[in-house]
N, CA, C and O atoms as CSV, one atom per row, in Angstrom:
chain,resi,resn,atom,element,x,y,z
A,1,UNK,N,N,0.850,-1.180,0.000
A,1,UNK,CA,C,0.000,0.000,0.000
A,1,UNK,C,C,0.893,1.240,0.000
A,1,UNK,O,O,1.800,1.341,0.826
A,2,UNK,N,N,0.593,2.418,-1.137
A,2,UNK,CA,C,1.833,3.559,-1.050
A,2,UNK,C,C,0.528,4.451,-0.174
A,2,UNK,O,O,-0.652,4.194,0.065
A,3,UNK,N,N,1.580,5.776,0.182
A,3,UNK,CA,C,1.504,6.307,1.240
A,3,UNK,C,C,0.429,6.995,0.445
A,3,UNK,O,O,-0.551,7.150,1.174
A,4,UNK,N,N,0.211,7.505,-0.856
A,4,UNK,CA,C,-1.406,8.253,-1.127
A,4,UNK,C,C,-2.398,7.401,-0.931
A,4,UNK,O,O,-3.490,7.970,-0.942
A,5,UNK,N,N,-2.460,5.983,-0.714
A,5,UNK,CA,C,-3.487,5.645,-0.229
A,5,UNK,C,C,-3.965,5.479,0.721
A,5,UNK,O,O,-5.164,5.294,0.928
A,6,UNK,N,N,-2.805,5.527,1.727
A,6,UNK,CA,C,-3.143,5.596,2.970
A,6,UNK,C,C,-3.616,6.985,3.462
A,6,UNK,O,O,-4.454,7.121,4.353
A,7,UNK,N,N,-2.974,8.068,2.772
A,7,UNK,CA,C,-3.545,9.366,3.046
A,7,UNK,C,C,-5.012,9.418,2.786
A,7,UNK,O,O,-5.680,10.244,3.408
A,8,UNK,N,N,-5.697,8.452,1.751
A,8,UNK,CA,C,-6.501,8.936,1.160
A,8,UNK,C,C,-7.777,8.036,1.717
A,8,UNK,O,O,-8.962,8.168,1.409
A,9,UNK,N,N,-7.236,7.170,2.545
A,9,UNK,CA,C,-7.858,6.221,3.728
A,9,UNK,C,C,-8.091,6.963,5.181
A,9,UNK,O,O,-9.161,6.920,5.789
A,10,UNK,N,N,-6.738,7.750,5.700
A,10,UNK,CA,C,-7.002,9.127,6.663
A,10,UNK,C,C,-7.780,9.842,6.524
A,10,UNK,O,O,-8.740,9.762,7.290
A,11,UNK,N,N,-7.772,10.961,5.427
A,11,UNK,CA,C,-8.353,11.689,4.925
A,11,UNK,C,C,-10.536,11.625,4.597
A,11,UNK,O,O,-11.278,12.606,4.633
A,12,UNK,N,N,-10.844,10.539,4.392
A,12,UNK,CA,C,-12.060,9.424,4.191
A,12,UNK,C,C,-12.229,8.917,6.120
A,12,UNK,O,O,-13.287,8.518,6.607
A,13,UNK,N,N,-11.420,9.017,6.601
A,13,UNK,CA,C,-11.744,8.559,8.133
A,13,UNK,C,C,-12.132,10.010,8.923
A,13,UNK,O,O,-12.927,10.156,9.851
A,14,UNK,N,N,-11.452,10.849,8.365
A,14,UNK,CA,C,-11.483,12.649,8.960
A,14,UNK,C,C,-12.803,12.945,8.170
A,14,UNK,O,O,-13.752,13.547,8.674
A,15,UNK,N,N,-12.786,12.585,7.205
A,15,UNK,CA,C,-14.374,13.316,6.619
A,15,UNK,C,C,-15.810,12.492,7.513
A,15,UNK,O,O,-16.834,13.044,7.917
A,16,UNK,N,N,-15.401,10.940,7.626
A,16,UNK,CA,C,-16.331,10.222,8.086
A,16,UNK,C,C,-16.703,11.138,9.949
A,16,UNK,O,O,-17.776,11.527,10.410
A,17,UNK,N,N,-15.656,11.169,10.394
A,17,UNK,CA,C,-15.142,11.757,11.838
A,17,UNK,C,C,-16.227,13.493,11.906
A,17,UNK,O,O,-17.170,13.768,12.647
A,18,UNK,N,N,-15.744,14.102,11.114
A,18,UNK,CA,C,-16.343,15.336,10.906
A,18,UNK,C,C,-17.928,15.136,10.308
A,18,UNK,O,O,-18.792,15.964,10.598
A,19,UNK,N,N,-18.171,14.178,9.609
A,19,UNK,CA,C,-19.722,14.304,9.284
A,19,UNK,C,C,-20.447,13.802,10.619
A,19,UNK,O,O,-21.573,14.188,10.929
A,20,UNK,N,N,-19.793,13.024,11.276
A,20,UNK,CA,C,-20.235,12.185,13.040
A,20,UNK,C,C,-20.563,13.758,13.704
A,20,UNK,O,O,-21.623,14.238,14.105
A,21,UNK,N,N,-19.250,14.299,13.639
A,21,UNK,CA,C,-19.439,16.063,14.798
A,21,UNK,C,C,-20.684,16.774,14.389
A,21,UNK,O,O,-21.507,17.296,15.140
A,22,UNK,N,N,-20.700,16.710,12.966
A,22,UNK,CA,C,-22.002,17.340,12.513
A,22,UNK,C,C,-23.259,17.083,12.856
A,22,UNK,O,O,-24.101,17.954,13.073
A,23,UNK,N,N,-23.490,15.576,12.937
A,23,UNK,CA,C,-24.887,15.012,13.300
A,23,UNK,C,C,-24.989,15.784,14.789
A,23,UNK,O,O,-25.871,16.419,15.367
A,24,UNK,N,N,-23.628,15.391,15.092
A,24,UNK,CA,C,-23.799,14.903,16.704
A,24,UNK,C,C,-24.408,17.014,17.257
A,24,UNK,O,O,-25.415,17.328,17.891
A,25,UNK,N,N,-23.262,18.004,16.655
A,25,UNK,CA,C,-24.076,19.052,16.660
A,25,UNK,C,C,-25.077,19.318,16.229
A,25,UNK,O,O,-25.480,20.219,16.964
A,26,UNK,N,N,-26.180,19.045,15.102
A,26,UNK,CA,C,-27.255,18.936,14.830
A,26,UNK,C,C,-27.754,18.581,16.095
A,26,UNK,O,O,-28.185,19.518,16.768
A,27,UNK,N,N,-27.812,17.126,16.721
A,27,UNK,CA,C,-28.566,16.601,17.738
A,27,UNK,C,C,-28.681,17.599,18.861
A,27,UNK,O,O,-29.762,17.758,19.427
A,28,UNK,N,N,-27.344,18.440,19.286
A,28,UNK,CA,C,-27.263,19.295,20.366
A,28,UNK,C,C,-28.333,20.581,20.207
A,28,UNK,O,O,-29.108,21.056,21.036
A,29,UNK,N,N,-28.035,21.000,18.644
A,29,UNK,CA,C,-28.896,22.132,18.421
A,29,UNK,C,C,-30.437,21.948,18.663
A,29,UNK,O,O,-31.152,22.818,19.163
A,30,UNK,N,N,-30.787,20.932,18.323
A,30,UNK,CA,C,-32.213,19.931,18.282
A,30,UNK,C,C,-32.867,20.235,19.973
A,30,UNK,O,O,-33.926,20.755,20.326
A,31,UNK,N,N,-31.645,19.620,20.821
A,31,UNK,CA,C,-31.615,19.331,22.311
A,31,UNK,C,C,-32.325,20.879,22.963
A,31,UNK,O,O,-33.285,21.214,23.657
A,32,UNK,N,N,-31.237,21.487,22.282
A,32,UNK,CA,C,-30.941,23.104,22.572
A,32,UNK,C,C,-32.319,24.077,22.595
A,32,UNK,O,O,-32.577,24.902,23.472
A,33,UNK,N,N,-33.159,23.763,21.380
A,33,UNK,CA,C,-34.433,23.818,20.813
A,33,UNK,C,C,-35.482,23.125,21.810
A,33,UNK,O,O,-36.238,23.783,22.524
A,34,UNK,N,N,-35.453,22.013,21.787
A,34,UNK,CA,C,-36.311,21.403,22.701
A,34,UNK,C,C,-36.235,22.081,24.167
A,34,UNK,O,O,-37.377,22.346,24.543
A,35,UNK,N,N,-35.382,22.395,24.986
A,35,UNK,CA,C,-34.867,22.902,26.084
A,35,UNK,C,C,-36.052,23.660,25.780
A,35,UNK,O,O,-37.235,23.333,25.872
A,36,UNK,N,N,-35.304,25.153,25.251
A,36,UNK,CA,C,-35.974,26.320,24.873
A,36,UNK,C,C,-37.575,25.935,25.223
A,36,UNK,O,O,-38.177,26.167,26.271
A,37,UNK,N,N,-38.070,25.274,24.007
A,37,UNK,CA,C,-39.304,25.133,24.435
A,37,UNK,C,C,-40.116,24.587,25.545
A,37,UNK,O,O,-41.185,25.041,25.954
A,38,UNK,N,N,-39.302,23.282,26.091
A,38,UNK,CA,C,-40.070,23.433,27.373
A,38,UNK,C,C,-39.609,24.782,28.549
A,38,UNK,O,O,-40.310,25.027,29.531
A,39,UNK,N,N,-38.468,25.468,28.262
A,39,UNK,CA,C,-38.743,26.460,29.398
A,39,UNK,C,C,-39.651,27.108,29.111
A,39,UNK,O,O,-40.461,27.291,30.020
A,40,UNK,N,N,-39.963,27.780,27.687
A,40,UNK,CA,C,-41.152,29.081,27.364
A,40,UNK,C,C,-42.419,27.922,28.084
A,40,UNK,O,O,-43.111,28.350,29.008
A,41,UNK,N,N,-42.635,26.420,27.554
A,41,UNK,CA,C,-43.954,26.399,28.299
A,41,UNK,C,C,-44.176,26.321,29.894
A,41,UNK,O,O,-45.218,26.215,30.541
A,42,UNK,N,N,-42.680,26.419,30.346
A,42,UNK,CA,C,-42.274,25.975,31.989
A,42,UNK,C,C,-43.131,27.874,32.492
A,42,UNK,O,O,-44.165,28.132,33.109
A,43,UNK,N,N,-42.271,28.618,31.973
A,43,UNK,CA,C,-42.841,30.016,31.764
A,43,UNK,C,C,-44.504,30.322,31.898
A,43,UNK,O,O,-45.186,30.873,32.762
A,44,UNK,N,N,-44.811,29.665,30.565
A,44,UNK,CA,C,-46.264,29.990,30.724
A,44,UNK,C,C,-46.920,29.358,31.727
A,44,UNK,O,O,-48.033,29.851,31.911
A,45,UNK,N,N,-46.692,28.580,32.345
A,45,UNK,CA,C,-47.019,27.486,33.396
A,45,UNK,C,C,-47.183,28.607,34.840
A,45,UNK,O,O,-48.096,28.824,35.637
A,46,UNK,N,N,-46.067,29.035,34.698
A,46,UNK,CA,C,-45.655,30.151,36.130
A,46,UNK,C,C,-46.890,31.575,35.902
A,46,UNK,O,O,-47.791,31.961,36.647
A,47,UNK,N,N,-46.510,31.988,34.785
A,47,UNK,CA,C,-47.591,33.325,34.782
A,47,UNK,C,C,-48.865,32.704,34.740
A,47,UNK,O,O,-49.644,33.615,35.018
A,48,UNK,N,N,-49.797,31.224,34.467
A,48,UNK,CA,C,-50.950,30.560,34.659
A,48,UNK,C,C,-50.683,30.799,36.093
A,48,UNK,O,O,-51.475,31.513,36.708
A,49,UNK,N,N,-49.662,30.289,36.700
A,49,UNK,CA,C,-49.991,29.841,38.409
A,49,UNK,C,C,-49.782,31.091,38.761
A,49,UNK,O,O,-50.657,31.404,39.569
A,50,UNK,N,N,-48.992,32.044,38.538
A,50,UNK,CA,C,-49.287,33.528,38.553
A,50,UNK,C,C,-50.548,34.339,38.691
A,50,UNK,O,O,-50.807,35.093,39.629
A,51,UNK,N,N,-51.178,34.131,37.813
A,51,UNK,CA,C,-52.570,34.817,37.540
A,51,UNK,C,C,-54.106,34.130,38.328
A,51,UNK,O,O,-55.198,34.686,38.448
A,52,UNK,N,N,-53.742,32.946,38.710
A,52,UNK,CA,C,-54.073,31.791,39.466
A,52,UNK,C,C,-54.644,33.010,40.981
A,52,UNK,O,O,-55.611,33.710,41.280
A,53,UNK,N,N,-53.143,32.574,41.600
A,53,UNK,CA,C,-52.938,32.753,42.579
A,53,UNK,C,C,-53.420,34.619,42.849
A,53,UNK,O,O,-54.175,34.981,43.751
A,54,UNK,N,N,-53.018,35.198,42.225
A,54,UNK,CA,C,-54.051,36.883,42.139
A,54,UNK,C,C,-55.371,36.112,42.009
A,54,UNK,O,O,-55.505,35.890,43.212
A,55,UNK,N,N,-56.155,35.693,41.601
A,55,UNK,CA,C,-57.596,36.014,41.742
A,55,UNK,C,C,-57.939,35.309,42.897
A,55,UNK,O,O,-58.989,35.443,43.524
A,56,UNK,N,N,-57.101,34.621,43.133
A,56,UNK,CA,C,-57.382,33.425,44.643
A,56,UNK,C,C,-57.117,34.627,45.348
A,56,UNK,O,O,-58.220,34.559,45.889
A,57,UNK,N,N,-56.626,35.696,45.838
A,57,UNK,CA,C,-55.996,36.644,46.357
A,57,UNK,C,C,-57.322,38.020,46.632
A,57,UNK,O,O,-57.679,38.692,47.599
A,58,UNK,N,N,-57.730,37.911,45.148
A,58,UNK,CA,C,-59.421,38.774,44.899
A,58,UNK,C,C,-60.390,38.415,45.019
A,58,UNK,O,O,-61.358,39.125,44.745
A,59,UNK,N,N,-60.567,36.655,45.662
A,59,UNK,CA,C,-61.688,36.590,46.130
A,59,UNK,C,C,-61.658,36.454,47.798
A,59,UNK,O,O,-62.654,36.394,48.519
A,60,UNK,N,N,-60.419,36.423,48.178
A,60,UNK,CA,C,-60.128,35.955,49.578
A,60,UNK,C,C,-60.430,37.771,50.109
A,60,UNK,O,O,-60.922,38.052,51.202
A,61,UNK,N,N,-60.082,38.636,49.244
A,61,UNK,CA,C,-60.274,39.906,49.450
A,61,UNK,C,C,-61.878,40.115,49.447
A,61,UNK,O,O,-62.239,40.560,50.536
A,62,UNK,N,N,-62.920,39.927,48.561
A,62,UNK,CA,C,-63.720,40.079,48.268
A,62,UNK,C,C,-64.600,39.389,49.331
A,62,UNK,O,O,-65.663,39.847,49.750
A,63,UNK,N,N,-63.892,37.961,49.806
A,63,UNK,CA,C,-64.553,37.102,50.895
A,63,UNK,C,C,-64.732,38.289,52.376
A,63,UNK,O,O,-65.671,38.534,53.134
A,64,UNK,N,N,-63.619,38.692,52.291
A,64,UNK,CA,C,-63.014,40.034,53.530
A,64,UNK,C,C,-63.690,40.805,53.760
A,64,UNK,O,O,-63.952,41.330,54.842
A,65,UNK,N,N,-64.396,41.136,51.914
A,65,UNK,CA,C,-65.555,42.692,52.670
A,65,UNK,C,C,-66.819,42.197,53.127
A,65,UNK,O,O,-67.605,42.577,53.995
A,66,UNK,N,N,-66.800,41.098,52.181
A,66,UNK,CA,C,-68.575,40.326,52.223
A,66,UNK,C,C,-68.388,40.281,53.728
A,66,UNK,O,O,-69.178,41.023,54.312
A,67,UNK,N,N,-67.548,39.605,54.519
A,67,UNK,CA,C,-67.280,39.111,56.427
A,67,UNK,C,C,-67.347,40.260,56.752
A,67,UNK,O,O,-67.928,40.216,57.837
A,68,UNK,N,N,-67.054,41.655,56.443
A,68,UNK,CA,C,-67.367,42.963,56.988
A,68,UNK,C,C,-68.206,43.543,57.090
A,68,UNK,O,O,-68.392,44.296,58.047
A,69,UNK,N,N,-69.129,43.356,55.966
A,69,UNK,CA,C,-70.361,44.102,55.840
A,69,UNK,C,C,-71.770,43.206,56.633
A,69,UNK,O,O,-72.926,43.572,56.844
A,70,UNK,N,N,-70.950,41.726,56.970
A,70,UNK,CA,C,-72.076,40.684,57.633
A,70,UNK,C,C,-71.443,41.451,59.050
A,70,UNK,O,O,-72.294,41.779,59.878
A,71,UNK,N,N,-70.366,41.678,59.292
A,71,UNK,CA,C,-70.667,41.895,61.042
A,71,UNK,C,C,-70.890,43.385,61.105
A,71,UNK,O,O,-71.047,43.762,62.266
A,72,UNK,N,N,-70.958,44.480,60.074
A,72,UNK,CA,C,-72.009,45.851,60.143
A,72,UNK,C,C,-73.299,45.288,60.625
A,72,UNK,O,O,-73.776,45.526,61.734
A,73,UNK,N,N,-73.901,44.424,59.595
A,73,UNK,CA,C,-75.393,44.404,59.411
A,73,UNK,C,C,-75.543,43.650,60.718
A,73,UNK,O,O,-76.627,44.003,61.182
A,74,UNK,N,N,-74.891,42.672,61.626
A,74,UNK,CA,C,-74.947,41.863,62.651
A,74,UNK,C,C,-74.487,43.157,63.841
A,74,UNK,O,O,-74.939,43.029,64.979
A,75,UNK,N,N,-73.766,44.135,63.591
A,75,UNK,CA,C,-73.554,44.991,64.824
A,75,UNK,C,C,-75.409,46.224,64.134
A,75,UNK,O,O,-75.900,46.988,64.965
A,76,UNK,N,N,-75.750,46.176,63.369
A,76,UNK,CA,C,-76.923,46.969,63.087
A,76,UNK,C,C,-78.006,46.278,63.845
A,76,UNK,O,O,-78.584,46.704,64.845
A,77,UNK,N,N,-78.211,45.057,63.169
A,77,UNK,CA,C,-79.277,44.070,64.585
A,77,UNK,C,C,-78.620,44.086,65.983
A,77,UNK,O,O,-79.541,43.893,66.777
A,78,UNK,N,N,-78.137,44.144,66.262
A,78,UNK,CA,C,-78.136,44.364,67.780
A,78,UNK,C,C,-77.864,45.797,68.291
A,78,UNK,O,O,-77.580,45.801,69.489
A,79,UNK,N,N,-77.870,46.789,67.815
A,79,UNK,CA,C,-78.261,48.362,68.037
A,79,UNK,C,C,-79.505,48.421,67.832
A,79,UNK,O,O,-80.127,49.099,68.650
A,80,UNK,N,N,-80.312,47.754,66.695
A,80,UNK,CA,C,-81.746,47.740,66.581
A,80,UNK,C,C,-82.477,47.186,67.756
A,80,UNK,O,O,-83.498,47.796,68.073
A,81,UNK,N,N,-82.011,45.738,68.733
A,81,UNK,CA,C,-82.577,45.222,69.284
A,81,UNK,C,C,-82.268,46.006,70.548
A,81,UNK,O,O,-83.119,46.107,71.432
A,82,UNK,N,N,-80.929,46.625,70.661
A,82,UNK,CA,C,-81.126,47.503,72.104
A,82,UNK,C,C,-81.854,48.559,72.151
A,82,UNK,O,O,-82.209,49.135,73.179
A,83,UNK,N,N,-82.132,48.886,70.934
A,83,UNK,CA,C,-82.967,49.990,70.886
A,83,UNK,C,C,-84.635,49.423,70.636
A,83,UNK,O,O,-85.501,50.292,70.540
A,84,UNK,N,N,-85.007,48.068,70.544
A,84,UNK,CA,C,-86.240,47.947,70.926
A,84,UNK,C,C,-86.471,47.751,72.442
A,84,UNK,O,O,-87.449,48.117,73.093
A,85,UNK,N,N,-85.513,47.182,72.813
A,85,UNK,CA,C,-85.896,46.587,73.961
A,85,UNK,C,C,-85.666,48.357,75.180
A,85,UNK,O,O,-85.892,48.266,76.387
A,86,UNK,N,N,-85.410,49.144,74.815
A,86,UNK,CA,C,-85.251,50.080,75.382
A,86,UNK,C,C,-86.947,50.712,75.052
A,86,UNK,O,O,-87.158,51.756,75.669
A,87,UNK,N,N,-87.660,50.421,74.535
A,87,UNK,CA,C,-89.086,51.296,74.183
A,87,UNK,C,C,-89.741,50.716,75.427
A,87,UNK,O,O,-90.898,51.024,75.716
């Protein structure tokens, strides 16, 4: 075997070698991509449990006035009733 064929056997092993890096970066870029997308939906996940958690927040508020305005109307009946029982 002369030495251009062996170069030309190297050379065919370096191309084979370098088309491998290529896939293999393809696959990473692929990986890279996929990542990406589950963080954006990891993301949307958070501003859902985000927006979640505010209205759980506006009704626990809303629960707050409704319990306020029941112990007005509950301190109103019993000013009403001291004031019947005073006639």
């Amino acid at each position: 075997m002369n030495i251009e064929h062996k170069i030309a056997e190297v050379e065919h092993e370096i191309a084979e070698v370098e088309h491998k890096i290529a896939d293999v970066e393809h696959e990473i870029t692929y990986v890279e991509h996929e990542i990406a997308d589950v963080e954006h939906k990891i993301a949307d996940v958070e501003h859902k449990i985000a927006d979640v958690e505010n209205k759980i927040a506006d009704v626990e508020h809303e629960i707050a006035e409704v319990e306020h305005k029941i112990a007005n109307v509950e301190l109103e009946i019993v000013e009403i009733a001291y004031l019947f029982d005073k006639l």
